[in-house]
C-alpha positions as CSV (number, residue, x, y, z in Angstrom):
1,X,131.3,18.7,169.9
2,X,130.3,16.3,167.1
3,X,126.7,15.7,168.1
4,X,126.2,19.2,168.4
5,X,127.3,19.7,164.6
6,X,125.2,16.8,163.5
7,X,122.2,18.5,165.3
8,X,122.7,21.6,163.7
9,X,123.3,20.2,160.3
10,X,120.0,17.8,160.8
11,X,118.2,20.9,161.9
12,X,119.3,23.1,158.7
13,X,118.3,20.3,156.4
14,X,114.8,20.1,158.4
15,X,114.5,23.7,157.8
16,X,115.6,23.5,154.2
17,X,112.6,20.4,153.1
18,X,110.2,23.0,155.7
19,X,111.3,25.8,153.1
20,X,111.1,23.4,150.0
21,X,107.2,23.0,150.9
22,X,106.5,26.4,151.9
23,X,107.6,27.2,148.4
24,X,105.1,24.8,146.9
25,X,102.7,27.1,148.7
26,X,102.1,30.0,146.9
27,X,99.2,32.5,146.6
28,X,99.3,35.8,143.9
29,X,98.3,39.5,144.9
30,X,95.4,41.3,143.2
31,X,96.2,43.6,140.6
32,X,99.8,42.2,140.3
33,X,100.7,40.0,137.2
34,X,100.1,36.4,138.3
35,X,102.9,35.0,137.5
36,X,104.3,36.5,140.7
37,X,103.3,34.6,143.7
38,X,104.1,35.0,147.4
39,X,105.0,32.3,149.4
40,X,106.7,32.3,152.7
41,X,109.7,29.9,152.2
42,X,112.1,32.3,153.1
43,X,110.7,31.9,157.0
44,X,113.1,29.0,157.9
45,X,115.9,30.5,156.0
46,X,115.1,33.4,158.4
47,X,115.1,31.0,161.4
48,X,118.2,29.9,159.7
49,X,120.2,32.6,159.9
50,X,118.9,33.9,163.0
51,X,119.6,30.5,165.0
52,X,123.0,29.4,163.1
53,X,124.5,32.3,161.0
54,X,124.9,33.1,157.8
55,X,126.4,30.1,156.4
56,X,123.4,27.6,158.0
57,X,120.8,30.4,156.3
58,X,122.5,30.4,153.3
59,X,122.7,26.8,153.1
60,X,119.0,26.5,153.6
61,X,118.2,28.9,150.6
62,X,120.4,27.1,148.3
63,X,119.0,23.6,149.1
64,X,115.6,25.1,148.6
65,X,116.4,26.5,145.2
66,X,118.3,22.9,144.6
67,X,115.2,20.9,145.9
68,X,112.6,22.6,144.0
69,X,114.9,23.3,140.9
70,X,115.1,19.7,140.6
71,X,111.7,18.1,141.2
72,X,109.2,20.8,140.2
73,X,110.8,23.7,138.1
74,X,109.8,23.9,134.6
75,X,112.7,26.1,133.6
76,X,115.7,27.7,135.5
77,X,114.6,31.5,135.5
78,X,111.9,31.2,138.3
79,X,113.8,28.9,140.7
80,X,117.2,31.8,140.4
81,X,114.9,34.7,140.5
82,X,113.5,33.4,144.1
83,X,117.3,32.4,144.9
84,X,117.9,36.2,144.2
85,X,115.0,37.5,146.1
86,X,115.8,35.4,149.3
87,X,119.5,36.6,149.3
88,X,118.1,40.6,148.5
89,X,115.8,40.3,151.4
90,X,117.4,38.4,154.0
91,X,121.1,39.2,153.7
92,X,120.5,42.6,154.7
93,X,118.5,41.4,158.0
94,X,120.9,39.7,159.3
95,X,123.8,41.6,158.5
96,X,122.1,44.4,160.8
97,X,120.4,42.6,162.9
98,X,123.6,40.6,163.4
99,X,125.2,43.7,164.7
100,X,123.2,45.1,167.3
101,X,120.9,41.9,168.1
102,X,117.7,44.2,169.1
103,X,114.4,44.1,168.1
104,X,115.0,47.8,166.0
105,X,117.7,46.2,164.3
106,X,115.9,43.6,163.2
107,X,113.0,46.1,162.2
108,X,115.8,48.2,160.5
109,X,117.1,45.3,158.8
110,X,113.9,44.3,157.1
111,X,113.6,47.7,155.9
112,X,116.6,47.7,154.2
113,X,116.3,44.1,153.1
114,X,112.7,45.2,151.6
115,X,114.6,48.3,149.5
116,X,117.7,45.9,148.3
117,X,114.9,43.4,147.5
118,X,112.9,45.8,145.6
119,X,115.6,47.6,143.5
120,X,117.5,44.0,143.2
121,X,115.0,42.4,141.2
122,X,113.5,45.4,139.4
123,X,117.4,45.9,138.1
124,X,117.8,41.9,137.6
125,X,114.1,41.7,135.9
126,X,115.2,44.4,133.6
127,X,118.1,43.6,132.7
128,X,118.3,40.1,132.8
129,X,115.8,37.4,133.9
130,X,112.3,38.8,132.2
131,X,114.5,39.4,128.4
132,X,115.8,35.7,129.8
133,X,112.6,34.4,130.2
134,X,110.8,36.1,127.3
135,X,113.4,34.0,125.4
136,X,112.8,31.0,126.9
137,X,108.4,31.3,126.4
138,X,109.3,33.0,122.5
139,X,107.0,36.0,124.4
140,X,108.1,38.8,122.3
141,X,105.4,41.1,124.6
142,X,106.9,40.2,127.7
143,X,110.2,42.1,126.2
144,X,108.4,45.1,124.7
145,X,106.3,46.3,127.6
146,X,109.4,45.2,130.4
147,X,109.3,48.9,131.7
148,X,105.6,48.5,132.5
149,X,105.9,45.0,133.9
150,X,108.8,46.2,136.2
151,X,106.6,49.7,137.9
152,X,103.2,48.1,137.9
153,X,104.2,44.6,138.8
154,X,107.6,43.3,140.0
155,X,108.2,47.1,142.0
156,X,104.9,46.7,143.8
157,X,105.0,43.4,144.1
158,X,108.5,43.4,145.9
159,X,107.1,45.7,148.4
160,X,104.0,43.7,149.5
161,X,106.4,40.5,149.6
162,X,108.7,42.0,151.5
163,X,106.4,43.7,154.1
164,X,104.0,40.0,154.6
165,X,107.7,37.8,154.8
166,X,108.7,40.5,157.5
167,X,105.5,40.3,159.6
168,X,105.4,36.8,159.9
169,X,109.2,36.5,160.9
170,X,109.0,39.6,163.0
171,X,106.1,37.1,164.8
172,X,108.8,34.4,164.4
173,X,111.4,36.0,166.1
174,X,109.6,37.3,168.5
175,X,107.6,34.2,169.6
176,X,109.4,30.9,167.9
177,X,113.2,31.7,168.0
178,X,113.4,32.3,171.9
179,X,111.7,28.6,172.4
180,X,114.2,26.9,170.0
181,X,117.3,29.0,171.5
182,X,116.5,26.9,174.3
């Protein structure tokens, strides 16, 4: 019973430094304001949750946020908005998926956890972290045109995240997650 707890706590830390670097990875969408970048570090929090649970998913998000909070983050609003993303997005997935355990659920799931993600952070960019972050950079523009940021950038850009992070762990759980059940 104990090594089996040790394996699964060395294996959530393994996927939380895997997540950590995946973040360091990032690439920005055309037409979309640069400052929003997709990377894919929400994969092993995926593999997380879908191998361990909530609590081992969970657990990997945070200690990515912590990780890159700490050693590369060059103020706190970027590192909580991705926090807030990966909870929007995944949460959702495995709450349905969690439920029925099928392929469709885990389809379904994405598509809700796309639509929480997208009016999560459109709310939270609104209200909270672009006025926070305008504060932080003094960028009095950032504040004015928020209403245009949020439809042309963060809204759009949500979506496209979204859809590209549930492709690749669609692929993930259809052709990784059966090999490390075992």
């Amino acid at each position: 019973m104990r090594r089996s707890r040790l394996e699964k706590l060395i294996i959530i830390s393994i996927l939380a430094a895997l997540s950590f670097i995946l973040m360091l990875v990032q690439f920005p969408i055309p037409l979309i304001p640069p400052f929003l970048t997709v990377d894919f570090s929400d994969i092993p929090a995926f593999i997380g949750f879908m191998l361990f649970g909530g609590v081992a998913g969970s657990l990997v998000i945070l200690m990515k946020i912590i990780l890159y909070g700490l050693l590369m983050a060059s103020e706190p609003i970027g590192p909580l908005a991705n926090l807030l993303a990966s909870f929007s997005l995944l949460l959702p997935v495995y709450f349905v998926y969690s439920k029925y355990k099928t392929r469709k659920s885990l389809i379904l799931g994405f598509v809700l956890g796309i639509t929480t993600l997208t009016v999560a952070m459109a709310v939270l960019n609104y209200f909270v972290l672009l006025p926070m972050y305008g504060l932080i950079i003094d960028q009095r523009d950032l504040i004015e045109n928020i209403r245009a940021i949020i439809t042309a950038g963060i809204i759009p850009f949500n979506i496209i995240k979204g859809i590209l992070v549930g492709l690749v762990a669609y692929l993930v759980y259809t052709k990784v997650i059966p090999k490390l059940r075992n």
